[in-house]
Structure formats: C-alpha cells, structure tokens
C-alpha positions in Angstrom: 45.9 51.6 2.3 44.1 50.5 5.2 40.2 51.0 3.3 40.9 48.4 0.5 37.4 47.7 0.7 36.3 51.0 -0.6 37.4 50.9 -3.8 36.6 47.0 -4.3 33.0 47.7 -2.8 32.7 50.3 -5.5 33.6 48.2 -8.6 30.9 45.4 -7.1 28.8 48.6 -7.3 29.4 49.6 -10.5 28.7 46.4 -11.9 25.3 45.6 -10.4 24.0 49.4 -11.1 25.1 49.5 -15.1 24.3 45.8 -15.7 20.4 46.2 -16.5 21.6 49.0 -18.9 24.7 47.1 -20.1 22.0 43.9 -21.3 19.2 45.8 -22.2 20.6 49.2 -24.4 24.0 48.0 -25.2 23.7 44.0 -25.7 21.2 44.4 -28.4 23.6 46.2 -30.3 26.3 44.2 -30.4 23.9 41.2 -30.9 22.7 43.0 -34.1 26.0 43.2 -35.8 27.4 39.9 -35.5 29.4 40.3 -31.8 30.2 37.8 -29.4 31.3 39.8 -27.3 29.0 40.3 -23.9 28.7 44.1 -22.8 28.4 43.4 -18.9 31.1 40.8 -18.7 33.2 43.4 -20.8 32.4 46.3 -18.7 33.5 44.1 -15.5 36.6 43.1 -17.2 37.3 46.7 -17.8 37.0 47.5 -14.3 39.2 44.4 -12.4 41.5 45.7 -14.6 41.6 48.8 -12.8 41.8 46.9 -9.4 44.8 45.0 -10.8 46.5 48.1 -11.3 45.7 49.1 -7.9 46.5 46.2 -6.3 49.7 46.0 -7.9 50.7 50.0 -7.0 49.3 49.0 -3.0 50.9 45.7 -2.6 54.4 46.8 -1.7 53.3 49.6 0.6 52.0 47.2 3.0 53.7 43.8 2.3 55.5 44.1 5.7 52.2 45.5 8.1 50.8 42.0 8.8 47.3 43.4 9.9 47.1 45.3 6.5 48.5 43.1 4.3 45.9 40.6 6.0 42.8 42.9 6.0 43.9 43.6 2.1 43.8 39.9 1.2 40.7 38.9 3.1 38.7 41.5 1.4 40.8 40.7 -2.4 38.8 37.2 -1.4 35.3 38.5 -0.3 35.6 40.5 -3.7 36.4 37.8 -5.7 33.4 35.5 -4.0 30.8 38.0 -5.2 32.5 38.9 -8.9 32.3 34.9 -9.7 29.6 34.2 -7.9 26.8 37.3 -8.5 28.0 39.0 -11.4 29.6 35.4 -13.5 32.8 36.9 -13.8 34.8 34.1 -16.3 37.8 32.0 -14.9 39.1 33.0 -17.9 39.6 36.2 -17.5 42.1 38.2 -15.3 41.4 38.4 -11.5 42.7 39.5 -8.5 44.2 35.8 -7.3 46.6 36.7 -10.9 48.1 39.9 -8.3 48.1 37.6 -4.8 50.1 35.1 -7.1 53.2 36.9 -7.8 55.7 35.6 -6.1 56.6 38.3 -3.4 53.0 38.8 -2.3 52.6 35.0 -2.4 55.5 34.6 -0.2 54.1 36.9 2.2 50.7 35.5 2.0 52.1 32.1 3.4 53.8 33.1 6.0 51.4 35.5 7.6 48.6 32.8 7.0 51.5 30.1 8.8 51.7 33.2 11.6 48.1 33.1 12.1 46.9 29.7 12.0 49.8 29.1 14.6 48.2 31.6 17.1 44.9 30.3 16.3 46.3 26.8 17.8 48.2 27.8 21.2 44.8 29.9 21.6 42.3 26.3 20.6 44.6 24.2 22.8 45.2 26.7 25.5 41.6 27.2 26.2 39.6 25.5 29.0 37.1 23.5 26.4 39.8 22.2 24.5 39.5 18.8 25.5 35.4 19.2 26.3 33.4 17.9 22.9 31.0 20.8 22.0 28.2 18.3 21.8 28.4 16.3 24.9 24.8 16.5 26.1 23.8 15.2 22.8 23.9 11.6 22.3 22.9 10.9 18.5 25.1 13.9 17.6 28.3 13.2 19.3 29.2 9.4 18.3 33.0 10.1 17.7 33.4 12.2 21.8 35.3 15.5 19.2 37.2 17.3 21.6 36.4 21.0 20.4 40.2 21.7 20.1 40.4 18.7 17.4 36.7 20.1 15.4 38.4 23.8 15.5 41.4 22.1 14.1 40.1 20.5 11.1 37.6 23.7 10.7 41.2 25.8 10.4 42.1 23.6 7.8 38.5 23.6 6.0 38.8 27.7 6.0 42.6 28.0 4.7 41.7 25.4 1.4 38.6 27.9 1.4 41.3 31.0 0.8 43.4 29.6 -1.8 41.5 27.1 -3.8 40.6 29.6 -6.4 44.2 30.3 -7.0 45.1 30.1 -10.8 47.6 27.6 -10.6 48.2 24.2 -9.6 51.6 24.6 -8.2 50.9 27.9 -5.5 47.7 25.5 -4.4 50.7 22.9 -3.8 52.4 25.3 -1.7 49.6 25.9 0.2 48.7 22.5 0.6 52.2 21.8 2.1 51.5 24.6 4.6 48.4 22.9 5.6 50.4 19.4 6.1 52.9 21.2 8.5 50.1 22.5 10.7 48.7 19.0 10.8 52.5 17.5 11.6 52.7 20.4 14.4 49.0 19.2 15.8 50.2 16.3 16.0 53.4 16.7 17.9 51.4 19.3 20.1 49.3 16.0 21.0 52.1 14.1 21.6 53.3 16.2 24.0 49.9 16.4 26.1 49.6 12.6 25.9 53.1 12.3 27.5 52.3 14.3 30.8 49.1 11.7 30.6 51.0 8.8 30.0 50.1 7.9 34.2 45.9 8.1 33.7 46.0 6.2 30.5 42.2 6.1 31.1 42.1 9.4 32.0 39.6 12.1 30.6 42.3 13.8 28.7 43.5 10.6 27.5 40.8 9.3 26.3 40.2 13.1 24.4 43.3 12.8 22.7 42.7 9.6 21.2 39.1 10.9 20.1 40.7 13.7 18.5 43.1 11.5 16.7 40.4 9.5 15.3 38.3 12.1 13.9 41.2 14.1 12.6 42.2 10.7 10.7 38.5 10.2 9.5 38.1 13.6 8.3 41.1 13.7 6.0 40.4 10.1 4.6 37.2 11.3 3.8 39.2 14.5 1.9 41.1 12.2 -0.1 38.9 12.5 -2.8 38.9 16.1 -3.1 41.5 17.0 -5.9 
C-alpha cells in the first residue's frame, strides 16, 4: 500500500516498451482491414483499466493514513501527467481522476489537502523571512516589495489548481475551488491579525509588508479572472 508507485511506474513502462511494436507490427493490421481503432492507445486503455481496479481495491485501506492516502494521490497525479502528456492518453477515455472522484475518496482528498495547506501557512507565516521580499537586492525585479510569505501564498494556491484541474467534472473542480477561497478568507484574517498588533508603527516595516502583500495577492487573482 505504501509503493503505489511501483505498479503505476510499471504501466508507464509497459506502454513506452510495446509502443514501437504496437505502431509498427500491429497498426498496420488493423489499418488494412478497415479499423479505427489505434493499437497503442488500446493497449494503454487496457492497462489503466487495471490501475482502476487497483485503485479502487487500495483506496479504502488507506483512506484514513493521511501520509498514505497523500503519497497515493500525489503519484495517481504524476502518473496521470506522463499518460496525457508522453503517451496521448484521450480525455475521453477512463483515468485515474474517474477513481479520486468518487465521493468518499474525494471527500478525503479535501480535507487532507485543507490539512495541509493549513500547515503549510502557520509554517510561511511563522518563519523569519515572512515579511522579507525574496528579491530585495534587486531593483527592476521587485517593483511590488512581495513579502515571501504573500509569493508562497499565491504559489500554494497556483500548485492546488495544478492538482485538481484535470478532474473530470465541473462540479468537484467547484469544490475545490471553494477550498481554495477559504484559504484565501483565512490569509486574510491571519493578516488582519498581524496588522492589529502593528496598528502603533503604521509606517512600520511589517506594516508596510502587509499592505504589499495585500496588493499583490489582489493583482494576482485579478489577473486569474480570466482563467475558467
């Protein structure tokens, strides 16, 4: 259970070692009598389906260990990457994001990536550079002073859209959307909070920082606003 990427790493495998075979010997065949169907998308088919049928038989063995239910989805994702984007695997045709759909695993995958993206905030807010912009020596690059806690912010956001935009269906990329909306409403109030014990050096360093990070957390998602 904890070696998902054994088996997913041999499928990728598989694939890329019988496809030169698959177009050459076997494509020719069915090209002579007519087919439309393609031997090395077929083949890759044939074998997802296998990973859906392990996938589904793993799932509830480790739905309630956070690190392995974690360490199962990110490599589910690194999987899917390759399969679409070496081997043209079809949208169309069944994939692993069908498995992390169903609503128990879904569920789950929520709330441990809430879990997580919570710790990754007390970490980015607790650390010393929080409030230091990564690219303060550098004039031309750092016009809008980003405190690094607000650029590892938005980059947490950037990666989590990353995760689920492949999902197959409008309404679970909703849900995640809506998770991504209550970290930004808990950012915010996080900022609050530190602006409030600043309240007394209103020009202040930290002040100042919070204000940056304000601005380029509202210019960054204006500029998403285009991005369906």
């Amino acid at each position: 259970l904890n070696k998902p990427e054994w088996y997913l790493t041999q499928v990728l495998m598989w694939i890329g070692n019988h496809s030169k075979f698959l177009d050459d010997k076997i494509q020719p065949i069915l090209d002579k009598t007519g087919s439309s169907v393609n031997a090395g998308l077929e083949f890759s088919r044939a074998l997802v389906m296998l990973i859906l049928e392990k996938l589904a038989a793993d799932i509830p063995c480790l739905l309630y260990d956070d690190t392995l239910f974690c360490h199962l989805v990110d490599e589910v994702l690194l999987f899917e990457r390759e399969l679409y984007s070496v081997h043209g695997y079809l949208s169309s045709f069944p994939s692993c994001m069908h498995i992390l759909s169903e609503e128990s695993c879904f569920q789950r995958w929520l709330t441990v990536e809430k879990k997580f993206a919570l710790q990754k905030m007390d970490s980015m807010l607790s650390s010393e550079a929080a409030w230091i912009s990564q690219y303060k020596d550098i004039t031309d690059v750092d016009e809008m002073k980003v405190p690094d806690c607000a650029e590892t912010f938005m980059t947490l956001l950037l990666v989590i859209t990353d995760r689920y935009k492949n999902l197959p269906t409008a309404s679970r990329k909703l849900q995640f959307l809506g998770l991504q909306k209550e970290l930004v409403d808990d950012f915010r109030i996080r900022l609050t909070q530190v602006m409030k014990e600043e309240t007394r050096a209103s020009l202040g360093f930290r002040y100042c920082a919070i204000l940056n990070a304000v601005n380029y957390i509202a210019t960054v998602l204006a500029d998403w606003a285009d991005n369906v």
